[in-house]
C-alpha positions as a Markdown table, in Angstrom:
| # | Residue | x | y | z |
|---|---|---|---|---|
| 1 | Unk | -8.3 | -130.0 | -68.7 |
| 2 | Unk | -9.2 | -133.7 | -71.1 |
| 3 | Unk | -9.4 | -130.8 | -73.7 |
| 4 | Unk | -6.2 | -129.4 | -73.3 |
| 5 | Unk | -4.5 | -132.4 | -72.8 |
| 6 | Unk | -5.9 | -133.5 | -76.2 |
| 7 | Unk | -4.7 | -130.7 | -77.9 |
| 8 | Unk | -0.8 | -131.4 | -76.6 |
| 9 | Unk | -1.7 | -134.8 | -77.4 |
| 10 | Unk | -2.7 | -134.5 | -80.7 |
| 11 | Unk | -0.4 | -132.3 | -81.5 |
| 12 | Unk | 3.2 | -134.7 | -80.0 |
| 13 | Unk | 1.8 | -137.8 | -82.1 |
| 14 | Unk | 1.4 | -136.1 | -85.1 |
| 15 | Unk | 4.8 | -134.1 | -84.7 |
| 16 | Unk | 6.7 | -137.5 | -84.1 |
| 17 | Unk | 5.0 | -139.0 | -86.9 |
| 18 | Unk | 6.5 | -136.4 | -88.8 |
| 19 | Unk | 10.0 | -136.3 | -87.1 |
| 20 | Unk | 10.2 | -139.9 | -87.2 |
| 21 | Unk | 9.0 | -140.1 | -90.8 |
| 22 | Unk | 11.8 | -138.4 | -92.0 |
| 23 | Unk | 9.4 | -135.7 | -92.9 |
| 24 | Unk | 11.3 | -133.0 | -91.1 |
| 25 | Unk | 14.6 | -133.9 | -92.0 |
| 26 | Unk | 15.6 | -132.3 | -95.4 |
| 27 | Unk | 13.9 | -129.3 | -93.8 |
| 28 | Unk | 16.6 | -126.2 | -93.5 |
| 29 | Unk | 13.9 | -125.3 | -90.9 |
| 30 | Unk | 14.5 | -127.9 | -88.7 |
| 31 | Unk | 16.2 | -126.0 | -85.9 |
| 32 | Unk | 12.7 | -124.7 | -85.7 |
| 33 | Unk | 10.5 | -127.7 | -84.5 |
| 34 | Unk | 13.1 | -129.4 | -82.7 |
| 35 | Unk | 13.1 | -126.5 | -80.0 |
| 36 | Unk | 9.4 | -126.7 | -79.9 |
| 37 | Unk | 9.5 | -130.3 | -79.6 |
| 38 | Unk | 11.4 | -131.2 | -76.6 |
| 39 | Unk | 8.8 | -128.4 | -74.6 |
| 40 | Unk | 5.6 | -129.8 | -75.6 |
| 41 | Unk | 6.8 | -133.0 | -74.7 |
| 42 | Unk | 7.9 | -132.2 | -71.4 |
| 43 | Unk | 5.2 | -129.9 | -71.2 |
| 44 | Unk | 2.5 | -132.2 | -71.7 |
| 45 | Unk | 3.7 | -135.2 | -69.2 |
| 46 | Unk | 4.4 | -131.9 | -66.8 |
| 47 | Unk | 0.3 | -130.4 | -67.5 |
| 48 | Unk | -1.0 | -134.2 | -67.3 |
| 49 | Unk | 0.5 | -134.4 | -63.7 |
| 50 | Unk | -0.4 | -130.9 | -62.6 |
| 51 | Unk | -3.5 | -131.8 | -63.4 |
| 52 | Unk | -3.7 | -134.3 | -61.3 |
| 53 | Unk | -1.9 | -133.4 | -58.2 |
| 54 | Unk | -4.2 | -130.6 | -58.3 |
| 55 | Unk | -7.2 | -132.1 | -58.0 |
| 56 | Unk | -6.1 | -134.9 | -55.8 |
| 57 | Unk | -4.9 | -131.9 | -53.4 |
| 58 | Unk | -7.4 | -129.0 | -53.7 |
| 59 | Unk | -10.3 | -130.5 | -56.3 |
| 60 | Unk | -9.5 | -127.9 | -58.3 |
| 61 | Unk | -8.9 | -127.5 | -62.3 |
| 62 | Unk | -5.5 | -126.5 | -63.1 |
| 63 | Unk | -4.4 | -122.8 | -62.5 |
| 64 | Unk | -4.0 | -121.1 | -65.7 |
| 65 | Unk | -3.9 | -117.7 | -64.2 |
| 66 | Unk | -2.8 | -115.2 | -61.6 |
| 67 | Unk | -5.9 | -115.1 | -60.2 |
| 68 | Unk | -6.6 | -119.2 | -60.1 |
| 69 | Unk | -3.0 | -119.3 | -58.6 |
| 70 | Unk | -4.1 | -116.8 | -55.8 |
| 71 | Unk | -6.8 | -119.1 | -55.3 |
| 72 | Unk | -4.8 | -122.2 | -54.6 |
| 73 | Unk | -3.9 | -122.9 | -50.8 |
| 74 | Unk | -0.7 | -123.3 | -48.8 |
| 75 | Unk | -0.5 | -127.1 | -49.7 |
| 76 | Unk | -1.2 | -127.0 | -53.2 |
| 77 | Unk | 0.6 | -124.0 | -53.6 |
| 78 | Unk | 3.4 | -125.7 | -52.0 |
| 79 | Unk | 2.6 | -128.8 | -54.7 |
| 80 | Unk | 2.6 | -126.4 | -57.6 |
| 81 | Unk | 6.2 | -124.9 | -57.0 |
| 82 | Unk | 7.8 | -128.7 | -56.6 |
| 83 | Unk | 6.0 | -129.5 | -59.9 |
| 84 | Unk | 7.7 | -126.9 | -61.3 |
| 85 | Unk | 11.4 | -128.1 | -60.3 |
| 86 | Unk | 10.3 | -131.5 | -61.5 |
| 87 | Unk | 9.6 | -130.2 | -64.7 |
| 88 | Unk | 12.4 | -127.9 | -65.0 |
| 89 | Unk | 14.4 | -130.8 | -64.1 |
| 90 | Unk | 13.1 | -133.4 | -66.7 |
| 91 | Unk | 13.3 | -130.8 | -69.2 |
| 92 | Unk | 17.0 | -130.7 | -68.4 |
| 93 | Unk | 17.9 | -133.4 | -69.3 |
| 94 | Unk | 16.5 | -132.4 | -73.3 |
| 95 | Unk | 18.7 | -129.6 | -73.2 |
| 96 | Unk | 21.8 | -131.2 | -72.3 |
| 97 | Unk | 21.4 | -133.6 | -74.7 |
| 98 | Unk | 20.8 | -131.1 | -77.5 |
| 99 | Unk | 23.7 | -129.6 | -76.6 |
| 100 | Unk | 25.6 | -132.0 | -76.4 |
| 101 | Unk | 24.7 | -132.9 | -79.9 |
| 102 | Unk | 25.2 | -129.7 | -81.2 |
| 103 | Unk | 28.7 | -129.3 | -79.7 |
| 104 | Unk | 30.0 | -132.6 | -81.3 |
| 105 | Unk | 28.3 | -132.0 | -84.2 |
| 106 | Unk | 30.2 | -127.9 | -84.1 |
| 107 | Unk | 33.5 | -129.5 | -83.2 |
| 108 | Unk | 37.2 | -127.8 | -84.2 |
| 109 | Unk | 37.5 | -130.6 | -86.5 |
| 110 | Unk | 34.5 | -130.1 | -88.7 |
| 111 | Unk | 35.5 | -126.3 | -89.3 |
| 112 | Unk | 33.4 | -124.3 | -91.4 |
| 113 | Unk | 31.1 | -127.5 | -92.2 |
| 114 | Unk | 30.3 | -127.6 | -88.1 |
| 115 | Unk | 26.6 | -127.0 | -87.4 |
| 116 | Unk | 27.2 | -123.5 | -85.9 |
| 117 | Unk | 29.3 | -122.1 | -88.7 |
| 118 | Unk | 27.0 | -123.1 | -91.4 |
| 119 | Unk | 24.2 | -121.5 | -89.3 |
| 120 | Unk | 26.3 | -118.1 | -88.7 |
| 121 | Unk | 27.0 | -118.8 | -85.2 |
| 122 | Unk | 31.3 | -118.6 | -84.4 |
| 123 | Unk | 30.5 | -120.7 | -81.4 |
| 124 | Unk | 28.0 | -123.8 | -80.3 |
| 125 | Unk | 27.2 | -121.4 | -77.3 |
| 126 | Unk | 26.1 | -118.0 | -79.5 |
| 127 | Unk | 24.2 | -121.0 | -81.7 |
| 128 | Unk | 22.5 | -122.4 | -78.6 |
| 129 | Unk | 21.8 | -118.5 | -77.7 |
| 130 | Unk | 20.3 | -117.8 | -81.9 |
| 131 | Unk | 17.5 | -120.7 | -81.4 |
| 132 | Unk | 16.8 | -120.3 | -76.9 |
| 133 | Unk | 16.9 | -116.4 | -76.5 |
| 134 | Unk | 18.7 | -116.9 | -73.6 |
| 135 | Unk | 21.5 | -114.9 | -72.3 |
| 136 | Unk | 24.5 | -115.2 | -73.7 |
| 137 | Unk | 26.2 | -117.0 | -70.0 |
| 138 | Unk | 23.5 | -119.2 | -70.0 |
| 139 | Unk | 23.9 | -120.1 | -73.6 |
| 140 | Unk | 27.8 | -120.8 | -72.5 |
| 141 | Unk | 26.8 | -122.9 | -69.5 |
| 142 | Unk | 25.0 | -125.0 | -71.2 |
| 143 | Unk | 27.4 | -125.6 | -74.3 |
| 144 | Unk | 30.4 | -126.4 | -71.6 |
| 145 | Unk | 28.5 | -129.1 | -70.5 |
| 146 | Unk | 27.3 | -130.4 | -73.6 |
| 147 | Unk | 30.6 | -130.5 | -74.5 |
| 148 | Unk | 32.2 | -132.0 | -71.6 |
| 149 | Unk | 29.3 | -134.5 | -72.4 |
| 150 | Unk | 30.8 | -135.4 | -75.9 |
| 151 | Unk | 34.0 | -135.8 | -74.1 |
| 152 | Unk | 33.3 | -137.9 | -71.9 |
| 153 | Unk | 30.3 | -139.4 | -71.3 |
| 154 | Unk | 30.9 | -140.8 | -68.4 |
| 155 | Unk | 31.2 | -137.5 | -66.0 |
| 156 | Unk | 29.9 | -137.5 | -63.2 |
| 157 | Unk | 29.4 | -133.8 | -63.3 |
| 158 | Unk | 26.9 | -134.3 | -67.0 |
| 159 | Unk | 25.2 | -137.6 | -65.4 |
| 160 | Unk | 24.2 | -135.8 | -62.2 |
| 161 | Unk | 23.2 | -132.8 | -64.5 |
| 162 | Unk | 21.0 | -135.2 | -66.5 |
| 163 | Unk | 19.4 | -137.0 | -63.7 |
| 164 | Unk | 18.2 | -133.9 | -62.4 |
| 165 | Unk | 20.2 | -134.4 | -59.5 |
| 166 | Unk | 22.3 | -131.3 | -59.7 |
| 167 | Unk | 21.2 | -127.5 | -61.5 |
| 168 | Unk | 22.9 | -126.6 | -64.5 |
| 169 | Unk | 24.2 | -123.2 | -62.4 |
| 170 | Unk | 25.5 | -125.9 | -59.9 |
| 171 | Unk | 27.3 | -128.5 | -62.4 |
| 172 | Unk | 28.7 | -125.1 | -64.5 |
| 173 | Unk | 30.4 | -124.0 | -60.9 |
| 174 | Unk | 31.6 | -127.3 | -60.2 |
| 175 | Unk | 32.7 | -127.9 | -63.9 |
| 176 | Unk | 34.7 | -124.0 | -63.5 |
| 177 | Unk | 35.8 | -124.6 | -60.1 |
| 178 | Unk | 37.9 | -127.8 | -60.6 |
| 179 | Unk | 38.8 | -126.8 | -64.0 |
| 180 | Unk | 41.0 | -129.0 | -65.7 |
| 181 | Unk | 43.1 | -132.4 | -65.3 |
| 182 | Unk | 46.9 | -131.9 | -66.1 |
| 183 | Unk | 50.5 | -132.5 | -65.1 |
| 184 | Unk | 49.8 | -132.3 | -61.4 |
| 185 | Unk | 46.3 | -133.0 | -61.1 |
| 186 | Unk | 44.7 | -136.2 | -62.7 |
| 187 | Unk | 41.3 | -136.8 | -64.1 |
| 188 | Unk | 41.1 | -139.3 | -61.3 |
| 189 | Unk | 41.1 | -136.7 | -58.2 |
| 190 | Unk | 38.8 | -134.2 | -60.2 |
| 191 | Unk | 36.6 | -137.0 | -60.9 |
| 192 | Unk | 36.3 | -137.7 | -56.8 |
| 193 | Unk | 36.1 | -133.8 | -55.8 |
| 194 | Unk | 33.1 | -133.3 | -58.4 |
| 195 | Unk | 31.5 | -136.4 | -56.8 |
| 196 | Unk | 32.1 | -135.0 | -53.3 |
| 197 | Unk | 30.7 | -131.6 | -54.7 |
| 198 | Unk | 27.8 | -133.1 | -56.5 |
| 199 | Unk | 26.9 | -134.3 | -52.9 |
| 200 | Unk | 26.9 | -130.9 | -51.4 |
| 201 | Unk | 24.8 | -129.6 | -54.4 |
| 202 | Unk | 21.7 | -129.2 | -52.9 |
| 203 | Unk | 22.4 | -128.0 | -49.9 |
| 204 | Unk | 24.4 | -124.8 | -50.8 |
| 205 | Unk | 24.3 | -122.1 | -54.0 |
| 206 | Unk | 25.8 | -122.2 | -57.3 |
| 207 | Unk | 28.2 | -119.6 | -55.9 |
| 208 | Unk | 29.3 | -121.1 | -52.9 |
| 209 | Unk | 29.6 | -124.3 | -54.7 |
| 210 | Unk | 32.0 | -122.3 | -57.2 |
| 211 | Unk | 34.2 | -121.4 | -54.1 |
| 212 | Unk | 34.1 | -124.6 | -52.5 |
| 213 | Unk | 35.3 | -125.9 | -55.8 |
| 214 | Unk | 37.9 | -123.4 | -56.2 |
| 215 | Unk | 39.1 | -124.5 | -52.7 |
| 216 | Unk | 39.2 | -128.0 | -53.8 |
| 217 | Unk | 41.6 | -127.4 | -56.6 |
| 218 | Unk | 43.8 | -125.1 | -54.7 |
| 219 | Unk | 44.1 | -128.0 | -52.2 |
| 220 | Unk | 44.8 | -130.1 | -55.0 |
| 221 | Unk | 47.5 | -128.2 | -56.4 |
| 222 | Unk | 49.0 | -127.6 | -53.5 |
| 223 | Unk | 49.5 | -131.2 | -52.3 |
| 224 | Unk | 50.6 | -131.3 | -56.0 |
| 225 | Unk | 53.4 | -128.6 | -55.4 |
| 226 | Unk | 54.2 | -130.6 | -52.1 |
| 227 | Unk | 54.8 | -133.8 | -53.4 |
| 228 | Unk | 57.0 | -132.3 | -56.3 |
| 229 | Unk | 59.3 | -130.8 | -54.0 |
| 230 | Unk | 59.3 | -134.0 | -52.2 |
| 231 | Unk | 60.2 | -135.6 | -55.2 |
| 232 | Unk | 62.6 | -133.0 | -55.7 |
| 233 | Unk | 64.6 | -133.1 | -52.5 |
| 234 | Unk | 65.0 | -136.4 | -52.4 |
| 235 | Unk | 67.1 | -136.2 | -55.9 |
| 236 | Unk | 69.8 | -133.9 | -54.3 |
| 237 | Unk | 72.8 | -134.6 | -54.4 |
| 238 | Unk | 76.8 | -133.3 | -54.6 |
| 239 | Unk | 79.2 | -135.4 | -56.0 |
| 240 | Unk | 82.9 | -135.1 | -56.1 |
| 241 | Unk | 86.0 | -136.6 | -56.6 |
| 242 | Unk | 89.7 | -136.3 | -56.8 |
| 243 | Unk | 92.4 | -137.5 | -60.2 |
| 244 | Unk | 95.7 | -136.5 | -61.3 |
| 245 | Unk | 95.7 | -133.3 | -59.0 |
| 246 | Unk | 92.5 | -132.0 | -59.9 |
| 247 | Unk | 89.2 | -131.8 | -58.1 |
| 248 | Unk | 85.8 | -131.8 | -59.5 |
| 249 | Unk | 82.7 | -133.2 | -58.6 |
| 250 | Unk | 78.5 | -132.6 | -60.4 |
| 251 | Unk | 75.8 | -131.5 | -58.2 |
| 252 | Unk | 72.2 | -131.2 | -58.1 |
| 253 | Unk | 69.4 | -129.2 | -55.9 |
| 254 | Unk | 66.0 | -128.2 | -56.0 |
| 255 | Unk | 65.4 | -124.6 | -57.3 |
| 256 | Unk | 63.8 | -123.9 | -53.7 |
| 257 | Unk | 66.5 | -125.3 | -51.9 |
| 258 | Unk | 69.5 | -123.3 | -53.2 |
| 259 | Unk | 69.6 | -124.8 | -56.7 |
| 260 | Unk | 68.5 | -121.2 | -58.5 |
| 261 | Unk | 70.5 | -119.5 | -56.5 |
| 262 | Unk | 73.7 | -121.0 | -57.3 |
| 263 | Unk | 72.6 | -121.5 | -61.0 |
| 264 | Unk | 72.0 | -117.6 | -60.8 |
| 265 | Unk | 75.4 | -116.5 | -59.2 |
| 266 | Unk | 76.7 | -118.9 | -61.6 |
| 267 | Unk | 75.0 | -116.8 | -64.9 |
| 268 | Unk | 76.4 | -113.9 | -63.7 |
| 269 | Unk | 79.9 | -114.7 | -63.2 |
| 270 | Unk | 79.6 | -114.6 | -67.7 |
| 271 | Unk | 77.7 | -111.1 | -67.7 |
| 272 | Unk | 81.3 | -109.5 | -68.6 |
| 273 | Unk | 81.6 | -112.4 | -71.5 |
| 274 | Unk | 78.0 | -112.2 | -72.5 |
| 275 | Unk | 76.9 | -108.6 | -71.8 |
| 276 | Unk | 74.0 | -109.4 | -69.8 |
| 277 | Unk | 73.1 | -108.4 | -65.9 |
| 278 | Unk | 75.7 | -108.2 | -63.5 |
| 279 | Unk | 76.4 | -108.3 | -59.7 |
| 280 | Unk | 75.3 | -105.4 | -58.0 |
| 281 | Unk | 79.2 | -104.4 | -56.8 |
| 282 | Unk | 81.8 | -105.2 | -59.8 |
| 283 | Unk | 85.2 | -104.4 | -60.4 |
| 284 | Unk | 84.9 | -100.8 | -62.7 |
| 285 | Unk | 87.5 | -103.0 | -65.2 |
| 286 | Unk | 84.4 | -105.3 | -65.3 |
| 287 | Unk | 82.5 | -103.0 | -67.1 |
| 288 | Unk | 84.8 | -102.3 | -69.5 |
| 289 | Unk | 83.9 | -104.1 | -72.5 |
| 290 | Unk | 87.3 | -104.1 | -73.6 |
| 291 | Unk | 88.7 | -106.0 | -71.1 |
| 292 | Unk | 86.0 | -108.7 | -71.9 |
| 293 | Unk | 87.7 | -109.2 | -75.2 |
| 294 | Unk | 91.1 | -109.2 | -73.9 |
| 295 | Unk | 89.9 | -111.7 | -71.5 |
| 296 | Unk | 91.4 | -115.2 | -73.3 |
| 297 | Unk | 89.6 | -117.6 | -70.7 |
| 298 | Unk | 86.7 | -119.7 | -72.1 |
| 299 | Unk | 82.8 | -119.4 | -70.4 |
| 300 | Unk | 83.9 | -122.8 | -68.5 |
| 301 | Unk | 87.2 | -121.5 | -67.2 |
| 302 | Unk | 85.5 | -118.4 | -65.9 |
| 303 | Unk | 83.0 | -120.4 | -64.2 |
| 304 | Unk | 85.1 | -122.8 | -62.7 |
| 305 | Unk | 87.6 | -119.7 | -61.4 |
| 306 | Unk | 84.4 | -117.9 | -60.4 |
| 307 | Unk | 83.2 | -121.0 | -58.6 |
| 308 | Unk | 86.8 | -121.6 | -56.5 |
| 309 | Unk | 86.5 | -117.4 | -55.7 |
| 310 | Unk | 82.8 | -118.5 | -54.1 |
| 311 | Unk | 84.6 | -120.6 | -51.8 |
| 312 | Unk | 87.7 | -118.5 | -51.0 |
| 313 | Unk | 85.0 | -115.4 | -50.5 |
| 314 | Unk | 83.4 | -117.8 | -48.1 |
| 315 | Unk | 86.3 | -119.4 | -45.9 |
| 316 | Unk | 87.4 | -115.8 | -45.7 |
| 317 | Unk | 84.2 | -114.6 | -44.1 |
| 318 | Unk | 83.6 | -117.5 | -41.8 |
| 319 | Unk | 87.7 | -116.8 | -40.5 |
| 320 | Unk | 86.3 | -113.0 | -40.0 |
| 321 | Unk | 83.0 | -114.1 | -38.3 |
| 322 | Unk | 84.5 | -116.2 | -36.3 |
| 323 | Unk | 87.5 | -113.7 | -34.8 |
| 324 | Unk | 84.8 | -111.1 | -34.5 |
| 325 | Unk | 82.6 | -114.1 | -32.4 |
| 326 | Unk | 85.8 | -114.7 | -30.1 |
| 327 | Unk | 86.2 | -111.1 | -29.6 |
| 328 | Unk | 82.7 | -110.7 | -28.6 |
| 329 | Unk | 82.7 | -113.8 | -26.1 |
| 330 | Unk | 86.2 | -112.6 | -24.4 |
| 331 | Unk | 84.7 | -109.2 | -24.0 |
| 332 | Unk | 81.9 | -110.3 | -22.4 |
| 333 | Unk | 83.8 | -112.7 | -19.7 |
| 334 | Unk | 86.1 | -110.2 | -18.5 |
């Protein structure tokens, strides 16, 4: 073990020497060390205390194959697995980081210059996938939140990612399940729902978290659709008035209230003028395209007589409805 932990030794200072030197830097390789770097590190802190939970558990040298595993027991086994997490965890935080360095440094705005593009890659994802090997959704996950980290670096979603406190699969379905502030959803209430999430984290699965985020934003939006039509409604109004023998008035509804209805019927009082849809039962003269030329009234004057016809259509029906409701009551009492 002090020989192997020698060896990664050795071999960190002399690479940071070089990195820090400046050695490194007019390198076109340089893509090349810096994704062995960030391993050996990690993997050297991560073998050091191995080691020594090992040995403090078991008295046993670390495992270094199947057959030293198999030879491990329950606790150490146990040990060994929770090592692991904590080392995929602190190794986390390096890629998110690079990434995150690697999407600002790809951004929209630096084009063809952008890191990616000069390296072939049409995206900071398929360039994270070129130098990791890693799938190409994996490869997207990560470039999301590096980029939601250049952004803004104060999300909760990237800090939790970074403290290890959440998985990358975890933040990634939070980050796709609330989606994105706008008109009827503020940065504010995503902010809170990916805190409330991040709390949940550990307890459920990246694709239950993705639902449960999903739900959130649905609720979101819909309290969003609830208070617009609040809003709405309470800016209704009809107003009229009376001068110099003439009536007229303005009004004003929501489109779920009437207002697209009446805005409809109103459209297609013009289809004869204009040629477009009509009602389904119209005068055969209507549809003669003729008698829309002959026709000398303007758009506004065959609303306005269309609109007064809406209201004799109507008083006429209610007269009818309410005979036929009289006749019905008398009927019924004799």
């Amino acid at each position: 073990m002090s020989k192997l932990l020698g060896a990664r030794h050795r071999f960190v200072c002399s690479f940071s020497t070089r990195l820090h030197s400046g050695a490194l830097k007019s390198s076109p390789q340089l893509r090349i060390p810096v994704r062995t770097c960030v391993p050996v590190l990690t993997e050297f802190r991560y073998v050091q205390k191995l080691g020594a939970t090992r040995h403090g558990l078991c008295g046993r040298r670390a495992g270094r194959s199947r057959a030293e595993i198999g030879a491990l027991n329950d606790a150490s086994l146990i040990a060994g697995m929770q090592l692991v997490r904590d080392h995929e965890r602190e190794l986390q935080s390096y890629k998110l980081w690079l990434a995150a360095e690697i999407a600002g440094r790809s951004s929209h705005e630096a084009g063809y210059s952008g890191l990616a593009r000069r390296n072939g890659a049409a995206t900071p994802a398929i360039f994270i996938q070129s130098l990791t090997g890693q799938s190409l959704g994996d490869a997207s996950k990560l470039a999301a939140l590096g980029s939601l980290m250049v952004d803004d670096d104060k999300s909760p979603l990237t800090a939790a990612a970074t403290a290890g406190a959440v998985s990358l699969a975890a933040a990634d379905a939070i980050r796709r399940g609330l989606g994105v502030a706008d008109d009827a959803v503020t940065e504010t209430q995503l902010r809170a729902e990916a805190e409330r999430l991040i709390a949940q984290a550990s307890a459920v699965t990246p694709e239950l978290l993705l639902r449960l985020a999903r739900q959130s934003r649905a609720e979101l939006d819909r309290a969003a659709v609830e208070r617009g039509e609040k809003e709405r409604a309470s800016l209704r109004y009809v107003r009229r008035f009376r001068r110099d023998g003439m009536s007229g008035g303005s009004w004003l509804l929501p489109d779920e209230d009437g207002g697209l209805e009446i805005d409809t019927a109103l459209r297609l009082l013009l289809a004869a003028q204009t040629g477009g849809p009509r009602f389904a039962e119209v005068d055969e003269n209507l549809l003669d395209a003729g008698a829309a030329l002959r026709d000398a009234r303007t758009n506004e004057q065959v609303l306005a007589d269309g609109f007064a016809q809406f209201f004799h259509i109507w008083r006429s029906i209610s007269a009818r409805a309410a005979q036929l409701l009289s006749s019905s009551t008398n009927m019924a009492t004799s």
